[in-house]
Backbone as CSV, one residue per row, in Angstrom:
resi,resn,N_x,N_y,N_z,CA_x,CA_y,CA_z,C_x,C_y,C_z
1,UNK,107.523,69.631,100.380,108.081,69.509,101.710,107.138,68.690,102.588
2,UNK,107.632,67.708,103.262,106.785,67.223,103.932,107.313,67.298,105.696
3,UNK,106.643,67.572,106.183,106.409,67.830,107.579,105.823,67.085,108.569
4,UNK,106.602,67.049,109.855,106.283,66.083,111.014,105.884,66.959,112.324
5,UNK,105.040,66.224,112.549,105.197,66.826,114.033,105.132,65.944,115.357
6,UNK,105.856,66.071,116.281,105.881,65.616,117.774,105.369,66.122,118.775
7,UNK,104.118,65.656,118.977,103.069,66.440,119.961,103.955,65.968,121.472
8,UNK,104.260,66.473,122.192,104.916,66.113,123.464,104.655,67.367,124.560
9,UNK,103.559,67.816,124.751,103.235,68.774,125.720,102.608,68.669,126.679
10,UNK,102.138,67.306,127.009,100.893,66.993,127.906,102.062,66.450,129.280
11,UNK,101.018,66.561,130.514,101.305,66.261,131.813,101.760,65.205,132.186
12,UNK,101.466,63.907,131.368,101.709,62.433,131.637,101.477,62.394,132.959
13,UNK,99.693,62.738,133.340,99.512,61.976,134.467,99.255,60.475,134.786
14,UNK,98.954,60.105,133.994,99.019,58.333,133.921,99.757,57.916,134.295
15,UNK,101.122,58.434,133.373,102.337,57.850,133.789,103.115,58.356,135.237
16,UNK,102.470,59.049,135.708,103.084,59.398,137.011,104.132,60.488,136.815
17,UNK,104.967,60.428,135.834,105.887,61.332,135.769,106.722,61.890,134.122
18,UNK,107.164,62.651,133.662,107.085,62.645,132.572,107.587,61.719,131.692
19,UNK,106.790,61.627,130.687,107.046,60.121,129.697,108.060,61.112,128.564
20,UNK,108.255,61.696,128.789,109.055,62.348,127.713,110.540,62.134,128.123
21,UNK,110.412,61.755,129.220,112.583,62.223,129.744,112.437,60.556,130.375
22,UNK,111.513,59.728,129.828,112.209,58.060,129.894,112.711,57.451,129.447
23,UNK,113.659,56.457,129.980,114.836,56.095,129.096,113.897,55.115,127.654
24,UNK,114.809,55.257,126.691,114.697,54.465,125.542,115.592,54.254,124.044
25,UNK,115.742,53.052,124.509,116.757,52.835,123.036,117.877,53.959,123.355
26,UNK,118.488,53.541,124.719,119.864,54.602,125.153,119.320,55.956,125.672
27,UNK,117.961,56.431,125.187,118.578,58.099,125.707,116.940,57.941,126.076
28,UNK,116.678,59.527,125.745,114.903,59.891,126.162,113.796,59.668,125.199
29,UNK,112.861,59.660,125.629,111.991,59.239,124.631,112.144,60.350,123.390
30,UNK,111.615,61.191,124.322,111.902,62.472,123.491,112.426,62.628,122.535
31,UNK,114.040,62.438,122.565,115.067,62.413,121.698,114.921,61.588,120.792
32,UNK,114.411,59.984,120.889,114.560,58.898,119.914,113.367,59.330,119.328
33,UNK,112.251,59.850,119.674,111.463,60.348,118.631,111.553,61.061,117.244
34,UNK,111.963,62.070,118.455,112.812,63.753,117.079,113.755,63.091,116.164
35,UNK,114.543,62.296,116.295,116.142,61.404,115.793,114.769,60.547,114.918
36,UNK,113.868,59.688,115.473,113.488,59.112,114.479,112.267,59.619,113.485
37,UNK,111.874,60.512,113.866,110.985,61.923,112.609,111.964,62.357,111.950
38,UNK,113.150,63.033,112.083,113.619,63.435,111.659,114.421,63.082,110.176
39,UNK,114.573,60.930,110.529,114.892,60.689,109.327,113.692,60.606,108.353
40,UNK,112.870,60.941,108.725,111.579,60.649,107.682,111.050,61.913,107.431
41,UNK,111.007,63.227,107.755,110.779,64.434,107.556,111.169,65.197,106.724
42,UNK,111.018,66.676,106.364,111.863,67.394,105.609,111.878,68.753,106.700
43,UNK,110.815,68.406,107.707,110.808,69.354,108.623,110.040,68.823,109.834
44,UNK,110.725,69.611,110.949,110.067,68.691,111.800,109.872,70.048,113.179
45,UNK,108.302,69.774,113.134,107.880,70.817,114.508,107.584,70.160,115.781
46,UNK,107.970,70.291,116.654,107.782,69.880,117.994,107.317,70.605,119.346
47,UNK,106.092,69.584,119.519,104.984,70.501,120.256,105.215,70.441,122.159
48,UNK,105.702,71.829,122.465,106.155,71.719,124.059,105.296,72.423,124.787
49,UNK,104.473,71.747,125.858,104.157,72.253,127.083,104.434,72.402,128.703
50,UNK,103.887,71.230,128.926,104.052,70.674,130.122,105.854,70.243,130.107
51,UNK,106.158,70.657,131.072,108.004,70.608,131.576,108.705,71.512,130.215
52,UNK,108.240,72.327,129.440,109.015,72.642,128.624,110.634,73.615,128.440
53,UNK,110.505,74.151,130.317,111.770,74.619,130.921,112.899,73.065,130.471
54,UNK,112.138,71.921,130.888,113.283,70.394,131.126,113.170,69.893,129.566
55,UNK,112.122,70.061,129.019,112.493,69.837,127.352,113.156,70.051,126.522
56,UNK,113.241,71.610,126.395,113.570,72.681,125.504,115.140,72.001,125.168
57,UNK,116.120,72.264,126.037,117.434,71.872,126.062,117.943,70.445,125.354
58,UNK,117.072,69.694,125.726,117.259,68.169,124.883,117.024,68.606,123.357
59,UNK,115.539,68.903,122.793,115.494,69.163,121.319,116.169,70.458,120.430
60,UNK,116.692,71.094,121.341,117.234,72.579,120.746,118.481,72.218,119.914
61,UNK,119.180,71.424,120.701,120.299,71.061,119.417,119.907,70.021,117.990
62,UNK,118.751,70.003,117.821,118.540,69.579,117.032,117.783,69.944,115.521
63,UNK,117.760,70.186,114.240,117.192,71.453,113.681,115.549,71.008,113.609
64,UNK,115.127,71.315,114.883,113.651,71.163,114.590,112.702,72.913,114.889
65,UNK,111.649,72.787,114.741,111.269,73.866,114.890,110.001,73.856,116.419
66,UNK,110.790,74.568,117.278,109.997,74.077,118.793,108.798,75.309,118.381
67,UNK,107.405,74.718,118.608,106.317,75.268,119.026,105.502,74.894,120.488
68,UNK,105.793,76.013,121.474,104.496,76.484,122.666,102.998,76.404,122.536
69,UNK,102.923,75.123,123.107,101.118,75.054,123.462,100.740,75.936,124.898
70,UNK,100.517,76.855,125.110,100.021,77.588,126.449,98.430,76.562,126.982
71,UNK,97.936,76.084,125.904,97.183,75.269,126.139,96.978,73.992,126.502
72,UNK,97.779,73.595,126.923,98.162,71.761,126.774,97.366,71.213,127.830
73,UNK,96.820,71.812,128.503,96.133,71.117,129.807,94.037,71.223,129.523
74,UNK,94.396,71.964,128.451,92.881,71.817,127.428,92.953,70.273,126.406
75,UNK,93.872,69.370,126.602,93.738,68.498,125.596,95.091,68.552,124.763
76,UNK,95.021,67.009,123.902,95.887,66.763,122.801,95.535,67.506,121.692
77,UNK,93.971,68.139,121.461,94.161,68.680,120.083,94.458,70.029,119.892
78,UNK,94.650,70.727,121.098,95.680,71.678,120.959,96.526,71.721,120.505
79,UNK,97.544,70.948,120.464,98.705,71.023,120.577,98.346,70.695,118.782
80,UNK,98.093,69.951,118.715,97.416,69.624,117.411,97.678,71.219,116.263
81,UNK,96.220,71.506,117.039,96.233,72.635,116.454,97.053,73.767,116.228
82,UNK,97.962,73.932,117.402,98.887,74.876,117.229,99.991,74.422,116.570
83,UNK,100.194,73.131,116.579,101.130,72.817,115.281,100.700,73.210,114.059
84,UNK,99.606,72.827,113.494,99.096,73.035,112.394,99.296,74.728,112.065
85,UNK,99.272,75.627,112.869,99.012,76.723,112.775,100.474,77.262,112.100
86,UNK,101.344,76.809,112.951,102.567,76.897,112.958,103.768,76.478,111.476
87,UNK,102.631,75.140,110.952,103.443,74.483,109.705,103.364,75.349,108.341
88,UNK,104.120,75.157,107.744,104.715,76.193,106.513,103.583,75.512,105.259
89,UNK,102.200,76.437,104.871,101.329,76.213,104.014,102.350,75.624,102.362
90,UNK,103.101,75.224,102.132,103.844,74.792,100.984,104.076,73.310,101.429
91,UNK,103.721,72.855,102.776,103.872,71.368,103.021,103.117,70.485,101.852
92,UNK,103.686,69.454,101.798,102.678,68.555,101.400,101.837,67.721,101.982
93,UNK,103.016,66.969,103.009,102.345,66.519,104.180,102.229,66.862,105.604
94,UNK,101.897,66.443,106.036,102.233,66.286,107.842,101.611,65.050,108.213
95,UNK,102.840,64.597,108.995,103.064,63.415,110.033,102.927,64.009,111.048
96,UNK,101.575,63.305,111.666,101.689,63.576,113.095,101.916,62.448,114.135
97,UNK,102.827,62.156,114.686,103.054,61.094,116.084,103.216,61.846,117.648
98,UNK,103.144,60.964,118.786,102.906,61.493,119.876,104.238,60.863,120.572
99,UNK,104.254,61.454,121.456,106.299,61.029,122.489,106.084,59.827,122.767
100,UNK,104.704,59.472,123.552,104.637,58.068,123.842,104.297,57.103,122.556
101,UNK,104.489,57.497,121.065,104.302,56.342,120.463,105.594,56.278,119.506
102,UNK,106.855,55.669,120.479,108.160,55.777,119.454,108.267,54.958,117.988
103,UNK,108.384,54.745,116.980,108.722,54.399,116.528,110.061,54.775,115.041
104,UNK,109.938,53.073,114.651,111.568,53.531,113.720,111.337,54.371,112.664
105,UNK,112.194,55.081,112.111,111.984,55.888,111.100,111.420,54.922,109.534
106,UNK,111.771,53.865,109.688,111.057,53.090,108.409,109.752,53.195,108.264
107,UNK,108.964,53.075,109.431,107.722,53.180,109.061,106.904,54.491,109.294
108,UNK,107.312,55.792,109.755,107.078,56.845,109.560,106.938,57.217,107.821
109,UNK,108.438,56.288,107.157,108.531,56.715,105.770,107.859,55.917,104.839
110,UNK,107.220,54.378,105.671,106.508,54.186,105.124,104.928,54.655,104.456
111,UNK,104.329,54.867,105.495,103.253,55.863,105.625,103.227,56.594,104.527
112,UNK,104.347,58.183,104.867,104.443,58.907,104.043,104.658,58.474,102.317
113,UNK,105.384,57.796,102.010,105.665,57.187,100.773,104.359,56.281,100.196
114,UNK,103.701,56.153,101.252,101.839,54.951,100.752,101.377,56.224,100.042
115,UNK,101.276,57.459,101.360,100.221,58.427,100.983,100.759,59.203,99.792
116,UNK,102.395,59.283,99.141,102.649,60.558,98.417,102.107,59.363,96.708
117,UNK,102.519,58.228,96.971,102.120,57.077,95.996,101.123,56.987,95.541
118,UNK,100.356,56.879,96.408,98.535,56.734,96.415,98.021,58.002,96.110
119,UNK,98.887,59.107,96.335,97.848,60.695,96.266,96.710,60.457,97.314
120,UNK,97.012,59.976,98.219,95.901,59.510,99.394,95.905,61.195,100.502
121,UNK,94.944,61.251,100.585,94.330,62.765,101.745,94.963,62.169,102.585
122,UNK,94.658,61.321,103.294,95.001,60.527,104.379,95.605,59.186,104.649
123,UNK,96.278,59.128,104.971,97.613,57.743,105.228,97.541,57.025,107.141
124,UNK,97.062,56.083,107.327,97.682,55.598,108.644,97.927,54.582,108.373
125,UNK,98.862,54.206,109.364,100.063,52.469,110.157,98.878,51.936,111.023
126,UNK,98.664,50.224,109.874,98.129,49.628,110.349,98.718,48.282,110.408
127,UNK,98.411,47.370,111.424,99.375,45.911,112.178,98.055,44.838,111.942
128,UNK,98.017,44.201,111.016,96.799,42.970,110.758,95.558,43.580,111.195
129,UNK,95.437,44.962,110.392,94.114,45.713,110.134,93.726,46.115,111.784
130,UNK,94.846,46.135,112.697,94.299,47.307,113.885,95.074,48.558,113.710
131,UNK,94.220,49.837,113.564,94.721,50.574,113.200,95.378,51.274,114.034
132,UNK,96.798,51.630,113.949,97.750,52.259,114.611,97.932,53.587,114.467
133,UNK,99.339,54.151,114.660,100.200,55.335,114.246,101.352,55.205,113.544
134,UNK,102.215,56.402,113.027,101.560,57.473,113.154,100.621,57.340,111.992
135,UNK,100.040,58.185,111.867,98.691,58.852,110.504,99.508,60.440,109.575
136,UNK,99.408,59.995,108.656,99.868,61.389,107.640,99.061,62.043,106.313
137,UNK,98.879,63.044,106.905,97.824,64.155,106.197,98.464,64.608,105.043
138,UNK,97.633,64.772,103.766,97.831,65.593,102.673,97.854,67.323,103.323
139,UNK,98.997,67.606,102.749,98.937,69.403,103.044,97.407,70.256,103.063
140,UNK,96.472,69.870,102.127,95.451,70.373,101.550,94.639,70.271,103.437
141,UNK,94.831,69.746,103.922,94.307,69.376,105.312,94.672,70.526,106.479
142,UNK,95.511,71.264,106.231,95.658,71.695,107.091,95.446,73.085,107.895
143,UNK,94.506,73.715,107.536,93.487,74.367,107.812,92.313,73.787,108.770
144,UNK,92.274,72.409,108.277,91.185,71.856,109.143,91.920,70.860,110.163
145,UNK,93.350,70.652,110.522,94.109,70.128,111.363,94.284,71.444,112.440
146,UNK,94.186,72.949,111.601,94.770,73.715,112.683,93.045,74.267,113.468
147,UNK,91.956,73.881,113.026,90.785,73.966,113.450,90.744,72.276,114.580
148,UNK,91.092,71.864,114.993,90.376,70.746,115.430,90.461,71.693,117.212
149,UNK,89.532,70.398,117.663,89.197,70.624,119.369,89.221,69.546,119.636
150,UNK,88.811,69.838,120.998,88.972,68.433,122.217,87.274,68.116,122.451
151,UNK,86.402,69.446,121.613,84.632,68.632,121.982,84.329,68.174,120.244
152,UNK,85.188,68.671,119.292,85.010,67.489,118.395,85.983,66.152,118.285
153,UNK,87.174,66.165,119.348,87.536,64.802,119.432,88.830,65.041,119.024
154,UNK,89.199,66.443,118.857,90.742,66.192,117.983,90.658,65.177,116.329
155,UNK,91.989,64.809,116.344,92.356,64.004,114.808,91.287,63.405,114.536
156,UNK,90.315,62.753,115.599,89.073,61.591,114.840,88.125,62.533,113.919
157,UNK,87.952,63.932,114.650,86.722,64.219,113.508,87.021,64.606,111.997
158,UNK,88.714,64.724,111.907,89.227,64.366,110.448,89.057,63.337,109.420
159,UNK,89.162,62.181,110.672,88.726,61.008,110.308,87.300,60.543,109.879
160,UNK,86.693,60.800,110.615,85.128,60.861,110.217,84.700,61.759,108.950
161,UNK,85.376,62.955,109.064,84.924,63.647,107.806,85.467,63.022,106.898
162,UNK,86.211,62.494,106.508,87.232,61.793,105.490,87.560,60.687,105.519
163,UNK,86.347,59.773,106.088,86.146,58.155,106.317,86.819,57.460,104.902
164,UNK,86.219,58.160,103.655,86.103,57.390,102.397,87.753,57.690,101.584
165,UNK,88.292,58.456,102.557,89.759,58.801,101.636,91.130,58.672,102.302
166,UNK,90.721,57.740,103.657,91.628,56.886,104.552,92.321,55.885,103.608
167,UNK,93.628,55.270,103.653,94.576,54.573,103.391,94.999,53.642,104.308
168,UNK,94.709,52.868,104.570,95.215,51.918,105.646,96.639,51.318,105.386
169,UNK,98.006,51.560,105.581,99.007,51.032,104.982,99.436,50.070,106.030
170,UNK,99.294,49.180,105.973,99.725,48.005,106.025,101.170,47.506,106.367
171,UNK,101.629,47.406,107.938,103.024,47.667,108.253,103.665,46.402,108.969
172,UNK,104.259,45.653,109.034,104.687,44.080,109.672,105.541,44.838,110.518
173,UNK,104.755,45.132,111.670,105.607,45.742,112.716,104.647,45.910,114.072
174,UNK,104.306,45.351,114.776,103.345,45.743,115.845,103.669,46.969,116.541
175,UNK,105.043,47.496,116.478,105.333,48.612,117.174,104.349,49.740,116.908
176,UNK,103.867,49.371,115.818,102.808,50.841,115.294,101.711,50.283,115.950
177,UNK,101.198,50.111,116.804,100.081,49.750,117.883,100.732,50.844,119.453
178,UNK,101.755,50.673,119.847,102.142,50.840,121.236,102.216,52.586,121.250
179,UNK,101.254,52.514,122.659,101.285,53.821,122.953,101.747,53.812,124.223
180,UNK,102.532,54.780,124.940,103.135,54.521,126.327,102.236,55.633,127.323
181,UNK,101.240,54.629,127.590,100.270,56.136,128.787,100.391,55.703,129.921
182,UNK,100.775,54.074,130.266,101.137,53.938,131.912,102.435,53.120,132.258
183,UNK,103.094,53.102,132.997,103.925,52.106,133.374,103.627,50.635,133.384
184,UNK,102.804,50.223,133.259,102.732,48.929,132.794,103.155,48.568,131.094
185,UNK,102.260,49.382,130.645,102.389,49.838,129.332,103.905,50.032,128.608
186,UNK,105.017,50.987,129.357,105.942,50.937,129.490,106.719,49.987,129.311
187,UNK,106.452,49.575,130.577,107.525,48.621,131.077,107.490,47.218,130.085
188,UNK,106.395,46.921,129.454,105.749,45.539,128.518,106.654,46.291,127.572
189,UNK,105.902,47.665,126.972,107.023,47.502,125.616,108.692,47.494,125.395
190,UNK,109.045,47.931,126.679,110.568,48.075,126.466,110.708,46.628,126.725
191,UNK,110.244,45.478,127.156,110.435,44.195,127.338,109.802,43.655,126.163
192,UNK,109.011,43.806,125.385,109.193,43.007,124.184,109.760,43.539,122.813
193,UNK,110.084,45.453,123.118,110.666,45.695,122.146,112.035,46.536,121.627
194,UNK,112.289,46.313,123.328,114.175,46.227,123.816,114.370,47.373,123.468
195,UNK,113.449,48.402,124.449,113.549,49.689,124.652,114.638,50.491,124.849
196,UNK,115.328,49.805,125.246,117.100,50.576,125.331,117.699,50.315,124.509
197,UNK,118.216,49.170,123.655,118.872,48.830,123.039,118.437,48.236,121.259
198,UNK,117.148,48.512,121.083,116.897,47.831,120.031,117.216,48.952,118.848
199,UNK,117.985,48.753,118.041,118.402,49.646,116.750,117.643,49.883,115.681
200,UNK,117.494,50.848,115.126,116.669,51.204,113.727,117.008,50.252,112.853
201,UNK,116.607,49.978,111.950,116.174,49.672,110.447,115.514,50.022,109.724
């Protein structure tokens, strides 16, 4: 079984207002996320804090499994962690991506399909060797995904411990670069990557 998760619990103070309920590709971010984990998943947990009264209702019709960060204002690797806590020890993998980094379900499955190929610990989406998202963990990881913090750095000190068993997969897609933390940011990617209207493949 391989497993996703959608960290989406944080305040989006950058963005001024929540980046989770902005339009994209027709609906909310939110939604085109879950819709696009979902084709690449076998399960998919989704991490709610911040607005999760205005969340809840969008992902509920959908079969994902909602997990409560009470912590979300301690950091991203909370949420982290309480996913991890939360995922069913028979996973193989976990995909982890964040609300502000949408992308199509092809390369979520790419990832996953490098790392189940390779027998790789670790899998990330990389665009002419800058390394992107999302990143996907061997199951065997996740004990030490549901241990991370915000004073060892969250996901990086995975990375560091496990420098030598990284996978760089290799994706012709710059979208696996874009993270949405401000309105500028925003507003550039839905203009070069036709945020409302641009369709999966």
């Amino acid at each position: 079984m391989e497993a996703g998760v959608l960290l989406a619990a944080g305040e989006s103070t950058r963005m001024g207002r929540p980046k989770m309920l902005l339009p994209w590709r027709g609906t909310t971010l939110i939604e085109d996320c879950t819709r696009s984990l979902l084709a690449a998943v076998d399960r998919l947990y989704v991490v709610l804090g911040a607005d999760a009264d205005r969340l809840r209702p969008i992902v509920e019709p959908y079969p994902v499994q909602i997990v409560l960060n009470d912590r979300y204002r301690d950091g991203r690797a909370t949420s982290i962690a309480t996913a991890a806590r939360a995922i069913d020890r028979t996973a193989t993998a976990v995909l982890v991506s964040s609300v502000d980094q949408p992308r199509d379900p092809s390369i979520h499955r790419q990832v996953l399909t490098s790392r189940s190929t390779r027998h790789a610990l670790i899998a990330r989406a990389v665009y002419h060797g800058a390394h992107g998202h999302p990143t996907a963990f061997a199951g065997a990881l996740l004990n030490e995904l549901a241990a991370v913090s915000e004073a060892r750095e969250g996901m990086k000190s995975l990375l560091r411990a496990h420098a030598g068993c990284i996978l760089d997969v290799e994706i012709d897609d710059p979208l696996v670069l874009v993270n949405l933390n401000t309105p500028e940011e925003y507003e550039r990617a839905a203009t070069l990557f036709g945020g409302a209207t641009r369709p999966y493949h």
